[in-house]
N, C-alpha and C positions, 0 to 999 in steps of 0.2 A: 482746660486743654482743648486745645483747635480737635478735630478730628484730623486734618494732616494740610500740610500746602500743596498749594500746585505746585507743579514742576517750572522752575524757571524761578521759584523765589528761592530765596534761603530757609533751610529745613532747621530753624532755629529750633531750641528746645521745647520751646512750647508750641510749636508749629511743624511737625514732623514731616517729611517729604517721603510721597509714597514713590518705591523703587521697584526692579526687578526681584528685590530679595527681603520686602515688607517694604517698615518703615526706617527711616533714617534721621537721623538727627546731628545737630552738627552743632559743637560749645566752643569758645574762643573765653574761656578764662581770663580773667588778668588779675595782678596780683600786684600793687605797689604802682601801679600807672598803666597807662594808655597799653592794652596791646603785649604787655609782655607777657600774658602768658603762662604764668610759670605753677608749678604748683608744687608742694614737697611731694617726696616718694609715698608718704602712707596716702595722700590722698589719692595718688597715681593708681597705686595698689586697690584701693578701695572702689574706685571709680569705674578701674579694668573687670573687677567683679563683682560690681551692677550690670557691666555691660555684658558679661558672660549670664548673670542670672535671666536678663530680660531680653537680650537680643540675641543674636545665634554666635555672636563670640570673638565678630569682627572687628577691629578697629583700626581705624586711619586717621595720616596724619597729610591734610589737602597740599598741592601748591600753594595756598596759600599762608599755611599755618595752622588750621582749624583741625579741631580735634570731629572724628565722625566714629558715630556707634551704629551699625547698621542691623538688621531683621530683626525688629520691634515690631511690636504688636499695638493698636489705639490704646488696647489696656496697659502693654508693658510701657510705652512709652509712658504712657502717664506716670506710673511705678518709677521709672529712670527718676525722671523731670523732679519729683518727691526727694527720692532718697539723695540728686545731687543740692538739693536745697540745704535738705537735714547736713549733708556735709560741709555745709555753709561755702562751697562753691561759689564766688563771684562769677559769673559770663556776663561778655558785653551784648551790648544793648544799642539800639540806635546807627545812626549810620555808623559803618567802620572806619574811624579814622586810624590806620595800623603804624605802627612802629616797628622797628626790628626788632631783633629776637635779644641783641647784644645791645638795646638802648641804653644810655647811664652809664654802662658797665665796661665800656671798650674804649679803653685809652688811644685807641687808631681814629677814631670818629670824626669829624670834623666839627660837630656839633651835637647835643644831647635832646633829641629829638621829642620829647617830652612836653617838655614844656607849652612849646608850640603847639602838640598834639592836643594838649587839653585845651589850649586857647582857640582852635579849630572847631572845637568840640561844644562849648561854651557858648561860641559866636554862631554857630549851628541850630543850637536850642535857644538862643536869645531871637534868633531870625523865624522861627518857626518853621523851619524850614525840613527838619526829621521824618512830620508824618507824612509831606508832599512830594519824598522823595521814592523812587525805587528802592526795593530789598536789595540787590545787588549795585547802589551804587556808592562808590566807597572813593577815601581819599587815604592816599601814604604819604608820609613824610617820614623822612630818609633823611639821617644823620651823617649817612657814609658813613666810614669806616671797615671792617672785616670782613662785615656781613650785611650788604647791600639790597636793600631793595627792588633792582634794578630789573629782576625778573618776573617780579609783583605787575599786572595791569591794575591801573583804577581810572578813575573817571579825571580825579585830580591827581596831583604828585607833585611836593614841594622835597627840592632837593638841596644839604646844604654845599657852599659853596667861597673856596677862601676868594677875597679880594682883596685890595687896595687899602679899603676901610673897614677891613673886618670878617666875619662871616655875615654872609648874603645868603639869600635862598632863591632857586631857581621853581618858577612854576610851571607847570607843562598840565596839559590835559589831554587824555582819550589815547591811553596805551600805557606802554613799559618802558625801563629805562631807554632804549632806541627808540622806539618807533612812537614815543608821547611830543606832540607838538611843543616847542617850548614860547612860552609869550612872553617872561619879564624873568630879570634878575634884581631881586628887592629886598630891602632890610624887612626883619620882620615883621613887623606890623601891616605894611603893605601887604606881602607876598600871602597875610592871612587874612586881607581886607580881599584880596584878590581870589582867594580860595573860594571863598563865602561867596564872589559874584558868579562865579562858575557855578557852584550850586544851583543859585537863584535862577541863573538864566536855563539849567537844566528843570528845575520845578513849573516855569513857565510855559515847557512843552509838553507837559505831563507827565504821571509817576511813571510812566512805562521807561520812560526819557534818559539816555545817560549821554555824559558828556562828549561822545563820537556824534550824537546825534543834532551836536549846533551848528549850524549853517555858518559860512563864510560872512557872511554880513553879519552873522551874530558876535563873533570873535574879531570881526574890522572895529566893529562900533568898542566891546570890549579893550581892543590894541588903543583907539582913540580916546578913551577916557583916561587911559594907564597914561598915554605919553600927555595928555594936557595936565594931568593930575602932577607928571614930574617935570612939567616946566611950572609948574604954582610952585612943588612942594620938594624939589631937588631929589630925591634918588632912582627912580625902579627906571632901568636899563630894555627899554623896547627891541625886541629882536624884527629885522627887519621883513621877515619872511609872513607875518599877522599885521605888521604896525599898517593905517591907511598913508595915503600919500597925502602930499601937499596939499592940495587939491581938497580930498577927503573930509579933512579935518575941519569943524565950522567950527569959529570962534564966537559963538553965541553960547549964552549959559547953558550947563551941560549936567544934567540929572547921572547922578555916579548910581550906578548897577548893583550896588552893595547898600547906601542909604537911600536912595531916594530922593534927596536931599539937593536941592537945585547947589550947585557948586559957584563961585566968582568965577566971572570972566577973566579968563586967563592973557595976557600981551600976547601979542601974534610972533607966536615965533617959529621956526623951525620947527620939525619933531627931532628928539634928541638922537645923537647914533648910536647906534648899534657898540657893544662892547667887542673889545679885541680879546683876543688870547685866553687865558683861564678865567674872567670875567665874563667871557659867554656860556658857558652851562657846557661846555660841550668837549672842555679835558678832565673834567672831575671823574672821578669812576673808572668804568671798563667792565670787564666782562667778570659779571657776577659769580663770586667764590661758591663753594657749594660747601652748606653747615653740616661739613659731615670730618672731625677730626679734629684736631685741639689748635684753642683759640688761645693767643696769649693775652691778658686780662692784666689788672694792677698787678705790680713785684713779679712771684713766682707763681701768682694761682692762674690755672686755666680752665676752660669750658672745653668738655670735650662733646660734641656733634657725632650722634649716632644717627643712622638713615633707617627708613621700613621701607623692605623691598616693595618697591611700587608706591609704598606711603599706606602699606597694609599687613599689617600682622594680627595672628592668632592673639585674643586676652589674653590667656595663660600665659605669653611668652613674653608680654608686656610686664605680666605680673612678677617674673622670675628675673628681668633685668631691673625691676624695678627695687624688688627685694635686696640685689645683690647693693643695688648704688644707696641702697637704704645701710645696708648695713658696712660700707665704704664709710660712709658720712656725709654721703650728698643732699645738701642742703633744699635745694628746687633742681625742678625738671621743667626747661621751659619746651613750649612747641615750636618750629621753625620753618617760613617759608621753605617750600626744597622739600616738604617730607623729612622732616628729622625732630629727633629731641637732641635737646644742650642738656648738660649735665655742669651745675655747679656747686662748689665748694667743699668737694672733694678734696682729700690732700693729693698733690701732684703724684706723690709715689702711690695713691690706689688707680691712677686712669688705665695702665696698663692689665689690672686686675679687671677691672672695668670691660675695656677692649675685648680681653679675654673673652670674657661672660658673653658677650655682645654678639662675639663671631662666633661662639659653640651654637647660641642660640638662632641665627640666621640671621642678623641683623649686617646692614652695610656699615662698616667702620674706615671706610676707606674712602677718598672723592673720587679716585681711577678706577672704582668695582663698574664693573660695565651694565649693572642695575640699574646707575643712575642716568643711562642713558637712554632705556625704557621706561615708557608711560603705557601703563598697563589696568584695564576697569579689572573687577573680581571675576566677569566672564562666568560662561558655564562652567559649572552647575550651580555656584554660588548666586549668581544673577539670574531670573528668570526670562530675562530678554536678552541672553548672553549667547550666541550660537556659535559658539568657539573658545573653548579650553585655554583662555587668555594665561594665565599665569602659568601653566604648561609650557605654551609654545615662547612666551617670554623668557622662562627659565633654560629653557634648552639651547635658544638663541644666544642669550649670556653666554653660558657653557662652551660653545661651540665656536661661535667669533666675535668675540669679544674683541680682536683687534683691528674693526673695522667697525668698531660701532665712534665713531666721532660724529655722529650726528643723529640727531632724536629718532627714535624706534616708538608707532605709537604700535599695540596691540588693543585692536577697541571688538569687545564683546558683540558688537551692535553699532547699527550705522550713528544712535544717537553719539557716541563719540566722546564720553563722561571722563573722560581720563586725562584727555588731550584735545580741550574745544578748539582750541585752533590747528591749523595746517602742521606737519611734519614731513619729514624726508620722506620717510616712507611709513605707511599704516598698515600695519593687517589685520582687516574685517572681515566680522565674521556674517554672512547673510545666506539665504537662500543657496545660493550655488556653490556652497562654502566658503573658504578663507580668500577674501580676497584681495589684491594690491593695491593701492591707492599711492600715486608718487607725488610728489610735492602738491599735497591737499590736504582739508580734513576727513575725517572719516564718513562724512556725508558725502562726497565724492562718490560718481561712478570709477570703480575699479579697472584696470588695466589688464587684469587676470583673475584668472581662478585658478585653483587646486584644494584637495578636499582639506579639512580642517586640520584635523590629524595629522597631516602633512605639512602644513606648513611653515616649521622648522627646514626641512629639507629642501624648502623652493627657495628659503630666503638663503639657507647655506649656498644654492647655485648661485644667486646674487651676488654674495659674499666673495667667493671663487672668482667672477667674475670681475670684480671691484679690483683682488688682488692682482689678477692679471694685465689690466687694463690701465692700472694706477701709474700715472709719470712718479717720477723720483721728486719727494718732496709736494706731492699733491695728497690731499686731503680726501677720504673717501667720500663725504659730499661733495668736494668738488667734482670727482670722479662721476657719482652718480649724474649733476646734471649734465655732464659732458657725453654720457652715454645716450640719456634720452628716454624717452618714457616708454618706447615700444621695444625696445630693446631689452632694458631690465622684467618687463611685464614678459614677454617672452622669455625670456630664461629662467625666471620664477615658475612658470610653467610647464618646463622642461622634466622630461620625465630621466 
């Protein structure tokens, strides 16, 4: 057992990440393939109290999917790390190649994301390419279907995709389903010959290195091997936005980024166009489902999707929803991007018993609960570098207006911002001068106001107030917010 990581890697099981409130540690299970996940209820049960015996009793479920035990001790962690072995626990290991939560099992899908995951995976450890990489740099492949990927970042992300001839997979690097660059639309083997060179070319600029980090001419030369490679070998679809130009392109034998392997000179042709309409990457999908409600699966069975407010519940309450889906006849519990557990194999007539249990116990059973439009750390007192009662002033904010939350609420304990790394409509941090606003930023932002901690339910309600007054017919409270302005809202947040 490590003594713990730095911050900034992944706080694997055997590698615990020291936090505001000890040590943390973080498992991704899988159970029957790549990334799913899942585990039965007893082990769910058992798991939830080790984490109650050894840690202070927390646990969450990340945006990612990752299961996390928090306020561990060097000693207790090791104790965890033991007794999840003895439970014969599988967690994954090595880079994360993820899959969805409903892979194999979702008749919606477009493709069974599996297979390719392990062939990723494979081609990964055949390359050598695992220990040279970053702890946080990961690749998704995305089936489509229910439950989308699409709000996942990773470094890579192969997307499937129907064509002409089949399903295709679309590859993109360095973001989430919008904002990842897309380079090619390829039958599989390609689009996993192409996964593996993004790696490589990320190993190249060192472990620190993830895939935002390649320069433009790193991805031209990239675009340029992909389109000579499909004037040799006929399929991957160049998008024109990475491909080189005419120009660009030398017709001299051309070393491929994936083997090394001098390639034939290819006839001087053209680079190929660009795809039209559903063959470019760019109708599949939309705006990602949230696993939080019942999934329709083969015949009549479903998965029902509970959420943890924030992506963080007491053990004990893990352990009594777990009990009851136990005694349901719920087969596995998988984790799910989004903060949530799936519940499967249940009979249809227990979900609603289910539900029940769900919502006595706090749990979000709903996708319109205005929880999930709060990203919230543990904050004070549970965090030791929390200076602001984050799940307080989140709860009250729910409560209160909820019918202007359509757009992300982060609540960050601390400027480091654990909740919600990237930008949000609006933040409120906690620092020095108390709670303070941050408008379309992350929570390392200088703040636009203050007002004391304790308060800060009542600065964001005058915000709220405002939104409703201000709002045209048919506008969006984010839109509202940027039409207002940043000194605007920061002034009325401040408003006594």
């Amino acid at each position: 057992m490590n003594a713990f990581s730095r911050r900034g890697a992944c706080p694997a099981l055997s590698a615990p990440m020291q936090t505001g409130d000890g040590l943390l540690v973080r498992l991704n299970p899988v159970a029957g393939g790549p990334s799913s996940g899942g585990l039965s209820p007893k082990l769910l049960i058992a798991l939830a109290e080790s984490a109650s015996r050894h840690g202070n009793g927390i646990m969450e479920v990340t945006a990612r999917g990752s299961l996390q035990i928090r306020g561990l001790t060097t000693e207790s962690a090791a104790l965890l790390a033991a007794e999840v072995d003895a439970l014969g626990i599988a967690v994954r290991t090595g880079v994360p190649v993820e899959t969805g939560p409903l892979a194999g099992i979702d008749p919606h899908e477009i493709a069974d994301p599996r297979a390719m995951a392990e062939r990723i995976m494979a081609a990964i450890e055949d390359a050598g390419l695992a220990p040279r990489l970053g702890p946080k740099v990961s690749v998704v492949v995305d089936g489509g279907g229910q439950l989308t990927l699409d709000a996942v970042t990773a470094d890579v992300r192969l997307k499937a995709v129907r064509s002409g001839v089949g399903v295709q997979w679309q590859v993109s690097v360095a973001g989430d389903g919008q904002s990842a660059r897309l380079l090619v639309v390829a039958e599989e083997d390609t689009a996993r010959d192409i996964a593996v060179a993004v790696l490589r070319m990320v190993t190249e600029k060192g472990r620190e290195s993830h895939a935002r980090d390649l320069s433009e001419r790193q991805l031209v030369s990239l675009a340029g091997w992909l389109c000579l490679m499909s004037l040799r070998e006929a399929p991957p679809s160049v998008l024109p936005d990475i491909s080189p130009s005419r120009e660009e392109i030398t017709m001299s034998p051309t070393v491929s980024p994936i083997s090394g392997v001098v390639k034939e000179k290819p006839e001087s042709k053209l680079p190929i166009s660009p795809p039209d309409g559903e063959m470019s990457g760019r109708t599949e999908g939309g705006a990602s489902r949230k696993p939080i409600g019942f999934f329709s699966l083969a015949g009549d069975i479903f998965a029902f999707g509970i959420g943890l407010p924030y992506g963080s519940m007491p053990a004990d309450k893990i352990i009594g929803l777990a009990q009851k889906a136990l005694a349901l006849g719920t087969s596995e519990i998988r984790l799910a991007p989004g903060r949530a557990l799936l519940f499967l194999g249940q009979p249809t007539e227990a979900n609603q018993s289910l539900h029940h249990t769900a919502a006595t116990l706090g749990f979000v059973t709903s996708p319109t609960d205005p929880r999930t439009r709060i990203a919230a750390c543990p904050g004070a007192p549970a965090c030791a570098s929390g200076r602001i009662a984050t799940r307080d002033i989140a709860e009250a904010i729910a409560t209160e207006n909820a019918d202007i939350l359509d757009f992300t609420l982060h609540v960050s304990g601390c400027a480091k911002g654990c909740a919600n790394p990237g930008p949000a409509a609006l933040t409120i941090v906690g620092g020095e001068n108390g709670a303070g606003l941050v408008v379309n930023a992350t929570a390392k932002a200088l703040p636009a106001g203050y007002r004391p901690g304790y308060d800060a339910p009542r600065g964001f309600s005058r915000v709220a107030a405002m939104i409703r007054g201000a709002r045209y017919q048919g506008e969006t409270a984010a839109a509202c917010l940027t039409r207002l302005g940043t000194a605007a809202i920061a002034e009325m947040y401040q408003q006594e």
